[in-house]
Each structure stands twice: as structure tokens, then as C-alpha cells.
C-alpha positions, 0 to 999 in steps of 0.5 A, a space after each residue: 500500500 502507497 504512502 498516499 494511500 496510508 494517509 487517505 484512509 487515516 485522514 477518513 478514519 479521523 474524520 470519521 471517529 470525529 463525527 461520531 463523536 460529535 453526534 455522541 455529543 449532540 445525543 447527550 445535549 439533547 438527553 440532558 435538555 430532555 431531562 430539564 423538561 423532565 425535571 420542571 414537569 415533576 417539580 410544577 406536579 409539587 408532592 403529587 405521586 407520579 408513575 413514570 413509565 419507559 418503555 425500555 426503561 432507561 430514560 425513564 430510570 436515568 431521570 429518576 435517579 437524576 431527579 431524586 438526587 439533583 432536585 430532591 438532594 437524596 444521598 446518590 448512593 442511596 438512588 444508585 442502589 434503587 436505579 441499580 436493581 432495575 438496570 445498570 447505566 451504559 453508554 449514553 445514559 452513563 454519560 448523561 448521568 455522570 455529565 449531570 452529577 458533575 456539572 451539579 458539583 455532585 462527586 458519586 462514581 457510577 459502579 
């Protein structure tokens, strides 16, 4: 293979991994402004029970745990272990909650 070959298919490959990367960040933008909606709607239902259904449960479950500890300040770990006995955040939805806990100055490390 020619050097000029070497270099077209490392400089697609690049431009290649920096577009997924900025649709991965777009995906994440868009879940946390998703979670905003979320949160504002829970908080104007003030103490009223609310089911929150997903039907995959992994929005669902993310914003739920991101809800009771960003808005109502319950201790991350006790969250986690609810949110851990349904489903164990991957991909996308790691990083929204792991975005969210930092940019909420929250120091929890998701296991």
C-alpha cells in the first residue's frame, strides 16, 4: 500500500471517529435538555405521586435517579442502589448521568 494511500484512509478514519463523536455529543445535549423538561414537569406536579413509565426503561430510570438526587438532594448512593436493581447505566445514559452529577458539583462514581 502507497504512502498516499496510508494517509487517505487515516485522514477518513479521523474524520470519521470525529463525527461520531460529535453526534455522541449532540445525543447527550439533547438527553440532558430532555431531562430539564423532565425535571420542571415533576417539580410544577409539587408532592403529587407520579408513575413514570419507559418503555425500555432507561430514560425513564436515568431521570429518576437524576431527579431524586439533583432536585430532591437524596444521598446518590442511596438512588444508585434503587436505579441499580432495575438496570445498570451504559453508554449514553452513563454519560448523561455522570455529565449531570458533575456539572451539579455532585462527586458519586457510577459502579
Amino acid at each position: 500500500m502507497e504512502i498516499s494511500e496510508v494517509r487517505r484512509r487515516l485522514r477518513a478514519a479521523i474524520e470519521k471517529a470525529r463525527r461520531e463523536s460529535a453526534e455522541r455529543r449532540a445525543r447527550t445535549d439533547a438527553a440532558a435538555r430532555d431531562y430539564e423538561t423532565f425535571a420542571a414537569l415533576l417539580n410544577g406536579l409539587g408532592t403529587r405521586k407520579v408513575l413514570v413509565h419507559c418503555q425500555i426503561n432507561l430514560r425513564a430510570s436515568s431521570f429518576v435517579f437524576l431527579y431524586r438526587v439533583l432536585a430532591l438532594g437524596d444521598a446518590p448512593r442511596q438512588a444508585y442502589e434503587a436505579l441499580s436493581s432495575v438496570w445498570v447505566p451504559h453508554g449514553p445514559w452513563r454519560r448523561l448521568i455522570e455529565t449531570e452529577l458533575r456539572d451539579h458539583h455532585i462527586d458519586f462514581e457510577l459502579l
